[in-house]
Backbone as a ProteinNet text record, in pm:
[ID]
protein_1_A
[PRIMARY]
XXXXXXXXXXXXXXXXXXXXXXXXXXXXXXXXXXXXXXXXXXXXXXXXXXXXXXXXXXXXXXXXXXXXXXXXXXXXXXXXXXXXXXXXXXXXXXXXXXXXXXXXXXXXXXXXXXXXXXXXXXXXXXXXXXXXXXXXXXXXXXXXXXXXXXXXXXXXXXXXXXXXXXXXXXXXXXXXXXXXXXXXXXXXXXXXXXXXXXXXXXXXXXXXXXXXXXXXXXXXXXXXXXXXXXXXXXXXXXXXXXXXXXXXXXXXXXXXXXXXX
[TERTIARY]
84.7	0	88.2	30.9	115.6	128.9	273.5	331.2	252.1	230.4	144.5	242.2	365.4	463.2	590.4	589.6	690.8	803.5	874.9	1032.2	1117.2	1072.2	1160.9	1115.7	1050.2	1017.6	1062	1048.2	1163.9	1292.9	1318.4	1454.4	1528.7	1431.4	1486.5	1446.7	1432.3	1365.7	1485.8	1520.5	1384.4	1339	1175.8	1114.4	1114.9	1082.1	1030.8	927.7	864	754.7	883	976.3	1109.5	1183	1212.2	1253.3	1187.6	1080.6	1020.1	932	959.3	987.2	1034.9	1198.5	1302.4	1292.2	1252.9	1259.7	1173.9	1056.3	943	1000.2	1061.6	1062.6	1236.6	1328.8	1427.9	1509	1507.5	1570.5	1681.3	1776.7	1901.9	1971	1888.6	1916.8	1903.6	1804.8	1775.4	1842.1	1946	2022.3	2153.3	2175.6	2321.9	2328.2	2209.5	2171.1	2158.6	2091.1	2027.7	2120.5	2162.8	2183.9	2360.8	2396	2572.1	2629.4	2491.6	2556.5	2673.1	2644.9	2760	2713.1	2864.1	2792.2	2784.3	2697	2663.3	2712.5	2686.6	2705.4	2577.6	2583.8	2455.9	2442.2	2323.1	2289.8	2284.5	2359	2326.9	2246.3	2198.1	2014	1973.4	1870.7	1851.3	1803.9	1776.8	1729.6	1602	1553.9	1376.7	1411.6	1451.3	1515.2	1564.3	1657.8	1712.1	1563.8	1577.6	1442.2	1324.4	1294.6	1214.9	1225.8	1370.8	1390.6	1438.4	1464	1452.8	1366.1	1271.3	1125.2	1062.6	1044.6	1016.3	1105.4	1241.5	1299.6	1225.8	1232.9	1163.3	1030.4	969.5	826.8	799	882.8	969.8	983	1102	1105.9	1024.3	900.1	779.5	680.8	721.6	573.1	641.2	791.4	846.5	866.5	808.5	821.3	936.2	1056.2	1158	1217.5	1149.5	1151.8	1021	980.7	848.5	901.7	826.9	811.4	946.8	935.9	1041.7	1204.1	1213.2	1356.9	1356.8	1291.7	1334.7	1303	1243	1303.9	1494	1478.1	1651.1	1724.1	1736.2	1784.5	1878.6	1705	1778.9	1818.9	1769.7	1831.1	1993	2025	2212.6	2229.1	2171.8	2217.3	2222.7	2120.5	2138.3	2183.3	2246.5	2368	2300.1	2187.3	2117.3	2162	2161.6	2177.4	2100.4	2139.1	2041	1909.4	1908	1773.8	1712.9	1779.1	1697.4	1642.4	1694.5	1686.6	1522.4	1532.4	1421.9	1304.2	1295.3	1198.5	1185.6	1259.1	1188.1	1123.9	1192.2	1110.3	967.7	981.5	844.1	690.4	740.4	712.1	560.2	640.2	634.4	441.2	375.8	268.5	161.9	234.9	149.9	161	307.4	304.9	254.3	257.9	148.1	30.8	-18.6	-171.1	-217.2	-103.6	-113.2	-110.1	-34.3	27.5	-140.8	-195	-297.2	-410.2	-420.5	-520.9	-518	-396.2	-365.7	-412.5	-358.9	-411.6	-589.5	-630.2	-803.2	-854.5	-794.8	-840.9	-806.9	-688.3	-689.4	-777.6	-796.4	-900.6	-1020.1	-1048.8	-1162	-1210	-1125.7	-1163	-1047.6	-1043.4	-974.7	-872.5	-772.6	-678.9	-567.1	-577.3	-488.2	-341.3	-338.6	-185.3	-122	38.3	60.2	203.4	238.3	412.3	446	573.7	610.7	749.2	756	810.6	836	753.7	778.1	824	922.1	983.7	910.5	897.7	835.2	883.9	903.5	884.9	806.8	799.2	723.6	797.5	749.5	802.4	695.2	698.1	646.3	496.2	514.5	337.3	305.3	380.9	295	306	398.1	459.3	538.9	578.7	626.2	748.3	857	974.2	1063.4	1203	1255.5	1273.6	1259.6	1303.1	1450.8	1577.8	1677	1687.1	1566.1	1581.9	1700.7	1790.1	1885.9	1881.6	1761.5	1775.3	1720.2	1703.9	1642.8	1530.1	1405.6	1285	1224	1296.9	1234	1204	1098.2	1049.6	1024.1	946.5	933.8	907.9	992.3	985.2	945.1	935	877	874.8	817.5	812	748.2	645.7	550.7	580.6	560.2	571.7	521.7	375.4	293	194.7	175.7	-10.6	-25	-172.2	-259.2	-361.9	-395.8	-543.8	-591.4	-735.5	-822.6	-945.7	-1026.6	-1114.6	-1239.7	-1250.9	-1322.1	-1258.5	-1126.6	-1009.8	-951.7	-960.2	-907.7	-786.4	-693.3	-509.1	-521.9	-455.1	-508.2	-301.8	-293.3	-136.3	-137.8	-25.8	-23.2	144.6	116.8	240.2	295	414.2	465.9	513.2	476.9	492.9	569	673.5	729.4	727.8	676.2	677	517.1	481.1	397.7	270.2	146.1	28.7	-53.3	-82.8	-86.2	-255.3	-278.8	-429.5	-344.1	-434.3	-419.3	-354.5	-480.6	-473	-329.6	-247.3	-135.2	-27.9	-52.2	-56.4	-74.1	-140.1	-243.6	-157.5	-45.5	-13	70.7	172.3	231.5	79.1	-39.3	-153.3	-181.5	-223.9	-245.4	-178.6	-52.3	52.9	83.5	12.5	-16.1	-83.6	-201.4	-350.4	-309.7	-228.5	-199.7	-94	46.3	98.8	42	-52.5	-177	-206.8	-223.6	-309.9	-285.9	-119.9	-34.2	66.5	79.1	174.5	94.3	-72.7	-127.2	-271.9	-253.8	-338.4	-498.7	-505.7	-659.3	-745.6	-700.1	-789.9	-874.6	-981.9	-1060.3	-1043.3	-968.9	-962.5	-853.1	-838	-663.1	-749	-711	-751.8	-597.2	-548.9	-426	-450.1	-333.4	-385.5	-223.7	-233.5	-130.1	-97.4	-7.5	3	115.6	62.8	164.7	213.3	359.9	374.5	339.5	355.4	326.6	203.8	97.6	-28.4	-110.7	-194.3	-245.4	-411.6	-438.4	-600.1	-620.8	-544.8	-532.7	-512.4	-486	-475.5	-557.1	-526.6	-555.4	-561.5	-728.1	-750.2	-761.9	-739.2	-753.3	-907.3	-973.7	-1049	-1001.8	-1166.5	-1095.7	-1143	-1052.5	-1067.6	-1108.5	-1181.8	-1209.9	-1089.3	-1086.7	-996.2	-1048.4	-1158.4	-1194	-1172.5	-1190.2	-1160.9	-1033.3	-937.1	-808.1	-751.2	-839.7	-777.8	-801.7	-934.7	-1048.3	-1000.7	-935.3	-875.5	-728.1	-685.6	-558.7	-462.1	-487.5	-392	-344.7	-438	-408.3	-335	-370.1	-290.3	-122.2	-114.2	14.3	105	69.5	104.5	160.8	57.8	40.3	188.5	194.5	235.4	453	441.5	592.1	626.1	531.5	593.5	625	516.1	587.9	712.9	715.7	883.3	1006.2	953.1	1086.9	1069.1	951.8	1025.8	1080.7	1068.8	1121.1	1288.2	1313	1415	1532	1473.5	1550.7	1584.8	1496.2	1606.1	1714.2	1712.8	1863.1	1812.1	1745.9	1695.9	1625.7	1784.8	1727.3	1594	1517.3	1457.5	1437.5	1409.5	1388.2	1272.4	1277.5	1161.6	1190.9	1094.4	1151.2	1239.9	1271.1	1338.7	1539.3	1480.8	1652.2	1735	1621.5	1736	1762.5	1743.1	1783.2	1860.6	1883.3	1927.9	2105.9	2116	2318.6	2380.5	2309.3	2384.7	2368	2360	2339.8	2482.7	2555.1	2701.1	2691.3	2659.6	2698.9	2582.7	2507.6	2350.2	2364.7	2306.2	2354.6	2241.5	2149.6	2056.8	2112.5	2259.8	2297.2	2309.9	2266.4	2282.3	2418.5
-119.2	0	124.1	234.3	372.4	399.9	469.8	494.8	645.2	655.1	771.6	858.4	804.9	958.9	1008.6	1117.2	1202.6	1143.7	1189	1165.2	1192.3	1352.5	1352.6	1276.4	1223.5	1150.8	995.3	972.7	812.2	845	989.7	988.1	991.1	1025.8	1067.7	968.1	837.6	727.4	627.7	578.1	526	617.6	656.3	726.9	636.3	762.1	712.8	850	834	943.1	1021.2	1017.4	1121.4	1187.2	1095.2	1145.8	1278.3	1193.3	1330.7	1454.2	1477	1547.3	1610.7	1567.3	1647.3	1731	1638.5	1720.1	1860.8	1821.4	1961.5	2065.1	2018.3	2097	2190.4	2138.5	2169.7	2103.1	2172.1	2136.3	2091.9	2214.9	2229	2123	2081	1980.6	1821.1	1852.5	1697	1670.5	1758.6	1745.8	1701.5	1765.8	1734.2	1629.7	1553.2	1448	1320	1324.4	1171.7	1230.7	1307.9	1371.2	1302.8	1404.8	1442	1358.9	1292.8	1205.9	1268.3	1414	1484.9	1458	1428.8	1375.5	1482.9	1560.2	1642.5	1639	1770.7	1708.4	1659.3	1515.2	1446.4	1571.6	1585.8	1654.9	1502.5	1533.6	1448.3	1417.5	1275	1229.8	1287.8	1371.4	1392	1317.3	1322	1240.6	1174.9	1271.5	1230.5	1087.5	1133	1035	901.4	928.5	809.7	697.4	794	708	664	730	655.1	551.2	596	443.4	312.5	338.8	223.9	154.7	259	197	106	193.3	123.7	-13.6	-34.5	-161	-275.2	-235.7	-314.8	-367.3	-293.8	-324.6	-400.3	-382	-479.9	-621.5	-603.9	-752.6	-862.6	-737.7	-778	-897.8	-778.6	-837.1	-899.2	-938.3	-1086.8	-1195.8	-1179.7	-1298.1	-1339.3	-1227.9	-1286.4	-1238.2	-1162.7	-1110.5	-1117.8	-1060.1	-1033.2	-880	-776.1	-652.5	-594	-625.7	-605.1	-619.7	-767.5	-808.7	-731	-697	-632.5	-473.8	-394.6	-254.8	-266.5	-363.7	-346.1	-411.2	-473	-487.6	-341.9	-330.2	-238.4	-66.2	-81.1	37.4	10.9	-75	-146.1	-114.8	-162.6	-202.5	-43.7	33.6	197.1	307.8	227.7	343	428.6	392.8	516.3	564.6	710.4	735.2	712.6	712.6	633.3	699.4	864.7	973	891.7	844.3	787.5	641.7	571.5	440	454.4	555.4	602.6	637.6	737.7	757.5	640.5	506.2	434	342.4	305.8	192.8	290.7	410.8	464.7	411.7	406.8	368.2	253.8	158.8	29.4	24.5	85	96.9	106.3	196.4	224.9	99.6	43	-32.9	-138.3	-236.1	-331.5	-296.9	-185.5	-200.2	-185.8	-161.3	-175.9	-290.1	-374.3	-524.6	-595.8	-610.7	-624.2	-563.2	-482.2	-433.1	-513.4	-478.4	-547.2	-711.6	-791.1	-930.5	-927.7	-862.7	-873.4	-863.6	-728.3	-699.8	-814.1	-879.6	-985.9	-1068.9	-1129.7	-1251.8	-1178.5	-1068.2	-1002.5	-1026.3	-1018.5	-958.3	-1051.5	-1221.5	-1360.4	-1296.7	-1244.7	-1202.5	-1295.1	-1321.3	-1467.6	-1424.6	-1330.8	-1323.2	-1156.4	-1156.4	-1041.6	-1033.3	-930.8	-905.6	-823.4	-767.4	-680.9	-599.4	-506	-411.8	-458	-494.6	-535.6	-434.1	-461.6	-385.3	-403.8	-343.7	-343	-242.4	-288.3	-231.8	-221.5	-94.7	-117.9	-39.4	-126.6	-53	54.6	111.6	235.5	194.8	72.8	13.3	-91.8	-67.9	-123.7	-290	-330.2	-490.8	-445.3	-586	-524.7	-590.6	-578.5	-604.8	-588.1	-676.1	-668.4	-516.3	-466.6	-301.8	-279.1	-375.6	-360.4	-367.4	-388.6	-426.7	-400.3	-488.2	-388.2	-397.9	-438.4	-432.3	-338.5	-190.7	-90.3	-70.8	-142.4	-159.6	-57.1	-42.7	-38.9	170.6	181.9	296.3	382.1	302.2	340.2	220.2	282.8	143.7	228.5	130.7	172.8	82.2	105.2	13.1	-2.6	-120.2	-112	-134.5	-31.9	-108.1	-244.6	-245.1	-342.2	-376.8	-494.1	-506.8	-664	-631.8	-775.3	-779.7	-867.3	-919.5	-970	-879.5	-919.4	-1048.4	-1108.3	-1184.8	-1138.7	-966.7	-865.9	-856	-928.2	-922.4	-746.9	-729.2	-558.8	-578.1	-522.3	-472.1	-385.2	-391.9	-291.4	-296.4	-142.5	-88.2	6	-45.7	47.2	92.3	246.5	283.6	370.6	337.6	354	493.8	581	711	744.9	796.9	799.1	958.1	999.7	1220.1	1238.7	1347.3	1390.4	1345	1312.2	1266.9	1398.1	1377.1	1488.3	1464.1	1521.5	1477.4	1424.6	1283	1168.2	1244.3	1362.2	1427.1	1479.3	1491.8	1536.8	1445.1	1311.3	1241	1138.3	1223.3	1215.1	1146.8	1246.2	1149	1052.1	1028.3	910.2	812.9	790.9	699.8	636.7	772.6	695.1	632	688.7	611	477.4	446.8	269	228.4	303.3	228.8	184.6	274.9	219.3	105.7	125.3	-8.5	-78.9	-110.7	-219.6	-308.4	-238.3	-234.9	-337.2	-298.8	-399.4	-471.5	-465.9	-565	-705.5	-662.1	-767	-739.2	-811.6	-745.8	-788.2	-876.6	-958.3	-908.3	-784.2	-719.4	-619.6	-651.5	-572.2	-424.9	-383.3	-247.2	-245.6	-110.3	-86.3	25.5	14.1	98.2	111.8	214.4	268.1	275	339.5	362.7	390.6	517.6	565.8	492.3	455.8	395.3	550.2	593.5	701.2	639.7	593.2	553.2	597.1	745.1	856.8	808.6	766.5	753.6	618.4	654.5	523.2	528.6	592.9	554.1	466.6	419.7	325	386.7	318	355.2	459.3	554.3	688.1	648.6	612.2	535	657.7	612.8	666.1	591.6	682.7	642.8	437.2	405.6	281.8	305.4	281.8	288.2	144.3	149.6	36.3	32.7	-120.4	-101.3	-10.7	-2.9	84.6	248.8	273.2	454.4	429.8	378.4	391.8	406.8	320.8	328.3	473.8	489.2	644.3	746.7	747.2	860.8	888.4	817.3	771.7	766.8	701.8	663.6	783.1	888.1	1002.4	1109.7	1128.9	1216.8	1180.2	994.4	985.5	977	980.7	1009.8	1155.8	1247.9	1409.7	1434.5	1364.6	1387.7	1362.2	1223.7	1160.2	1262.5	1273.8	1390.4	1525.3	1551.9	1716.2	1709.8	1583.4	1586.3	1569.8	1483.1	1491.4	1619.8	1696.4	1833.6	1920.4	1923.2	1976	1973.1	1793.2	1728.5	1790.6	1817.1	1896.8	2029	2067.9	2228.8	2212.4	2323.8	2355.8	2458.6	2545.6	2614.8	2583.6	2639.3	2640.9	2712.2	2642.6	2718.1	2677.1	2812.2	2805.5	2776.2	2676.5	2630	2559.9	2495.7	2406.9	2349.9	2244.5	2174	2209.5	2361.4	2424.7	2362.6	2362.3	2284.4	2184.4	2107.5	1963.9	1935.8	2024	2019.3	1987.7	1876.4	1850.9	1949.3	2023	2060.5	2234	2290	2431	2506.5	2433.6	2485.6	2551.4	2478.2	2465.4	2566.6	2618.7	2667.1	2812	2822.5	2959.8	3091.3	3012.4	3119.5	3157	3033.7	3088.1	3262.2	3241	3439.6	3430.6
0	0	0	-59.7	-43	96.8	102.7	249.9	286.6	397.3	430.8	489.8	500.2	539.2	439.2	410.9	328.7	341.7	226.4	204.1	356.7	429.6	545.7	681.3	687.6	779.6	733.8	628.5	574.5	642.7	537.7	569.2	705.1	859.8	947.2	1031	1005.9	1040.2	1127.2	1210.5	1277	1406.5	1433.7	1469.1	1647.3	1756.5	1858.9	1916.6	1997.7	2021.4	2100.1	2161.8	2240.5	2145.4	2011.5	1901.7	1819.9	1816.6	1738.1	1809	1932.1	2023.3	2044.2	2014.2	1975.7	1875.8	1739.2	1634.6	1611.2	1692.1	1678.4	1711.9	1900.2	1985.8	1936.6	1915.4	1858.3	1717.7	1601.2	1492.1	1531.9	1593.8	1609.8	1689.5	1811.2	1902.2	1823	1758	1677.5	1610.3	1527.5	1445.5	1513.3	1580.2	1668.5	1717	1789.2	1853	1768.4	1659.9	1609.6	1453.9	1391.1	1270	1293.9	1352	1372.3	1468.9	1565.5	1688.6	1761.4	1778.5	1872.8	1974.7	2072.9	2233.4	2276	2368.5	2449.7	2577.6	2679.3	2788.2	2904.4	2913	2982.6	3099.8	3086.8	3271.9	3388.1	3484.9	3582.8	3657.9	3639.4	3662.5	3811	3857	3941.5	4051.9	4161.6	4295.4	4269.6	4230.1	4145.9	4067.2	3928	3808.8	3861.1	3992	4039.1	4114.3	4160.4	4271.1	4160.4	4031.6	3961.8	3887	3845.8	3778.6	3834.8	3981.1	4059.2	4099.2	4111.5	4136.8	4034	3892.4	3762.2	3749.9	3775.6	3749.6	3838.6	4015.2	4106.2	4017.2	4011.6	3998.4	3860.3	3726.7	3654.2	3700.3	3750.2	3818.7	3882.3	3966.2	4026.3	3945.3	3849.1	3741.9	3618.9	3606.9	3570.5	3640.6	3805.4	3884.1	3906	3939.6	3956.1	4067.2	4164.5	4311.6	4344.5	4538	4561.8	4618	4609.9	4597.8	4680.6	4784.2	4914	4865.3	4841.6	4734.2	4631.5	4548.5	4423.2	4451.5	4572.4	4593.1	4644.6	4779.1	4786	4696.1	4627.3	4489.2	4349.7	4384	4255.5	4319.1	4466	4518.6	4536.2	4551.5	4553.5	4404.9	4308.4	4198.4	4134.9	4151.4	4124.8	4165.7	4309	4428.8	4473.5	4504.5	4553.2	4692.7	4706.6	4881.8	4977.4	5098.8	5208.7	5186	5153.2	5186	5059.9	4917.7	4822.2	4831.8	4892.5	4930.4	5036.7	5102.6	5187.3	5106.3	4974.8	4934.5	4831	4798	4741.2	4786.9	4941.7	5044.3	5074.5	5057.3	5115.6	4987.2	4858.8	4733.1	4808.5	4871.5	4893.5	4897	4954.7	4988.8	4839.4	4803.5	4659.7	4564.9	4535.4	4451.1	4510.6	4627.5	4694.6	4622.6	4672	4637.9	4472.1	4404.5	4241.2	4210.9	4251.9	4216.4	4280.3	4375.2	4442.8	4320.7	4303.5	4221	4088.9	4044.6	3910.6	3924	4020.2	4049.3	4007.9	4113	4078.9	3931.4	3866.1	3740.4	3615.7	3641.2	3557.5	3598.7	3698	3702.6	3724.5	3692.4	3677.8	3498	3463.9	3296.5	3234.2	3302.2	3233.2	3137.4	3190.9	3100.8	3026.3	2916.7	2872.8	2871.1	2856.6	2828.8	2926.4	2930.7	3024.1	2960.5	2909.2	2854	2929.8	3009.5	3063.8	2985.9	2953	2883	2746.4	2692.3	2534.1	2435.1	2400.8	2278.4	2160.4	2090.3	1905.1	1861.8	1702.9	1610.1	1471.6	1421.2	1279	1161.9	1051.7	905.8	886.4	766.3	742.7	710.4	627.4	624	715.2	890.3	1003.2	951.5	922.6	972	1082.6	1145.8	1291.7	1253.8	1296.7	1234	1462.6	1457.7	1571.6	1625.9	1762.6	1797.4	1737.9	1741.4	1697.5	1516.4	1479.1	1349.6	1275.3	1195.7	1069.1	958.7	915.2	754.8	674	758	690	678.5	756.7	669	829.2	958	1104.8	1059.6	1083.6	1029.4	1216.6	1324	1446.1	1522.9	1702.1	1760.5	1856.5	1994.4	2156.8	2199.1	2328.2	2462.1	2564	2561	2654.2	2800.3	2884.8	3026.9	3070	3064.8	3065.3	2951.2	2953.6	2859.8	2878.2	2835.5	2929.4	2824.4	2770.6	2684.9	2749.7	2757.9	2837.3	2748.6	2818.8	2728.9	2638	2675.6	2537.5	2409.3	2455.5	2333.9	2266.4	2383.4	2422.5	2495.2	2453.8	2492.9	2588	2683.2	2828.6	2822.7	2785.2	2755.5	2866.8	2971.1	3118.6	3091.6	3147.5	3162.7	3281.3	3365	3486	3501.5	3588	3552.6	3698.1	3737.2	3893.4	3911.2	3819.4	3870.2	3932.9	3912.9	3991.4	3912.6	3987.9	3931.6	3771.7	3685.6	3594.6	3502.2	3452	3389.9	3286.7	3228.5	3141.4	3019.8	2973.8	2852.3	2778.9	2939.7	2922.9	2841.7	2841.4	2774.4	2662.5	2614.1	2474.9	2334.6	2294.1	2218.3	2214.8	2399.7	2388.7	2391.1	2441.2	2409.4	2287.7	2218.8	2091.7	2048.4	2021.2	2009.2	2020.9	2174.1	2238.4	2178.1	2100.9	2065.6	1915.7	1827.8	1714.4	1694.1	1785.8	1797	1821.1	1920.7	1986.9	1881.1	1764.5	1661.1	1551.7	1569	1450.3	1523	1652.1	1675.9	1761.5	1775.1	1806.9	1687.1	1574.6	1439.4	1483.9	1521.8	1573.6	1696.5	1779.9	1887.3	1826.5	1926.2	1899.3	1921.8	2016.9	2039.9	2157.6	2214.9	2274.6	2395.3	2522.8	2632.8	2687.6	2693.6	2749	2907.6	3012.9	3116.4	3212.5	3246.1	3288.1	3457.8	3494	3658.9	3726.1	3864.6	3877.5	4005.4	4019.5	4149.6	4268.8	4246.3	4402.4	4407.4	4326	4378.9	4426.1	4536.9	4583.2	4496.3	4417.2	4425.4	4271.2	4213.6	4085.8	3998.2	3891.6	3784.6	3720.5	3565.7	3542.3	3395	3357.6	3239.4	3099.2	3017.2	2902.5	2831.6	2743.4	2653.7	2589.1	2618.9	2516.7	2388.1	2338.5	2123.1	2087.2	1973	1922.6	1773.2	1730.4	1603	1478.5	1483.8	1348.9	1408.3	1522.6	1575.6	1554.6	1616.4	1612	1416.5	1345	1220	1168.1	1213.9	1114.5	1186.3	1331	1392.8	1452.7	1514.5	1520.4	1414.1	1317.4	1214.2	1082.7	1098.4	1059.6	1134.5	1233.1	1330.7	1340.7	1368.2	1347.3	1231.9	1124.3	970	992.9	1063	1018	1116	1261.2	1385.5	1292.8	1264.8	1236.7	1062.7	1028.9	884.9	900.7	1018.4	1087.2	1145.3	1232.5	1292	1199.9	1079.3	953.7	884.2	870.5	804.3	907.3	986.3	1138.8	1119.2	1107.6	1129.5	998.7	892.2	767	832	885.6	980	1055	1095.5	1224.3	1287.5	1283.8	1398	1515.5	1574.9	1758.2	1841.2	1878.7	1946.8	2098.9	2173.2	2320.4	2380.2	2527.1	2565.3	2696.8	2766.3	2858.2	2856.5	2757.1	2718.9	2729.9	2699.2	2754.2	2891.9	2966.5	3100	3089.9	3022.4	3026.9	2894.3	2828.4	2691.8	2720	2651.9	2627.4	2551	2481.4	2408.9	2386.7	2537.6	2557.3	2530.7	2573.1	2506.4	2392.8	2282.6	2154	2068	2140.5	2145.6	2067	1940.5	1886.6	1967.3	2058.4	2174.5	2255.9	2264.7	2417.9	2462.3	2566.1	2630.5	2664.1
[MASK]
+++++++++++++++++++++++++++++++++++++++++++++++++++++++++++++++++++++++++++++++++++++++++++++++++++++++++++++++++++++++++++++++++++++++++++++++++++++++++++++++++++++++++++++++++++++++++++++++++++++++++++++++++++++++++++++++++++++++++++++++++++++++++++++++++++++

């Protein structure tokens, strides 16, 4: 079938929703970054950053059955050097993720869930075959990574994702979702439809659901937006102009920055 995205979006391929992020949000940075592969200088992960991605690994491990909650927080607090004050705010964690793991238990044998992957990698070509995330034979157009997902017996994809910052409205999240609902789409071709659903560790009151899509919304609405979404980031990606934004503080490559003040 005809490819639904432009020459610069082939060309600036392979795509991830952080990628083309970059590209919107800064030409100049995207270029240096994924273009020129100039190393920058990393900002050093903050206390926050640390403590989340320790948490996210624990709770990983949790839900590969290869610790029980307790073992796999001190685990990966050793394994990530965290300081005692961080080691503290991830044992404090402990409460919330219990009662997720607990929740999560019910809802599968609530809604006979046959199957459960935990951080699944995919990828897709440009006409949505799914091809390895490492793919190399040229064909890997965009990849990602699911925290969680579970088929339920409505034969609906329930795509959860682990969030360790501050609790935020869903919406704010809008197009890493769709995003879930259209991979959903082609890397499991036979569901009926894709319900996303954000998990925020800080929080105890459950999960923070997104709209469920059926496969025909996701095709008639979804599947245009991300055509429109990955071709804006490759003509983006043909510039070099810097521009300023949040994104400045965390940017590697403020040095090199023709804004710099």
């Amino acid at each position: 079938m005809p490819t639904l995205f432009n020459d610069a979006a082939l060309k600036h391929a392979p795509w991830s929703m952080s990628k083309a992020a970059v590209a919107i949000s800064c030409p100049f940075r995207h270029r240096l970054k994924y273009v020129q592969r100039v190393k920058g200088k990393e900002a050093a992960a903050s206390s926050a950053s640390r403590i989340g991605i320790a948490a996210h690994e624990a709770l990983e491990w949790v839900l590969k059955g290869k610790h029980d909650l307790k073992e796999a927080l001190r685990r990966t607090a050793i394994k990530t050097m965290l300081t005692t004050p961080e080691m503290d705010e991830v044992f404090a964690l402990t409460h919330n993720l219990q009662l997720f793991l607990e929740r999560l238990d019910k809802f599968k044998k609530k809604n006979a869930v046959s199957e459960q992957r935990v951080e699944l990698k995919f990828g897709l070509t440009p006409d949505f075959r799914q091809v390895p995330f490492f793919d190399k034979s040229g064909e890997l157009f965009f990849r990602g990574v699911w925290d969680l997902c579970l088929r339920a017996h409505t034969n609906y994809l329930i795509i959860v994702d682990h969030k360790s910052g501050q609790v935020k409205d869903v919406a704010e999240y809008r197009d890493q979702l769709n995003m879930y609902a259209l991979a959903g789409l082609h890397v499991f071709p036979d569901v009926a439809g894709v319900q996303s659903a954000i998990h925020f560790m800080q929080d105890d009151t459950g999960l923070h659901w997104d709209t469920m899509q059926s496969a025909d919304a996701i095709r008639e609405k979804v599947l245009p937006w991300f055509a429109e979404h990955l071709n804006n980031a490759g003509d983006c990606a043909e510039q070099n102009n810097a521009k300023k934004g949040r994104w400045c503080s965390f940017c590697e490559y403020t040095e090199m920055c023709p804004l710099k003040s």
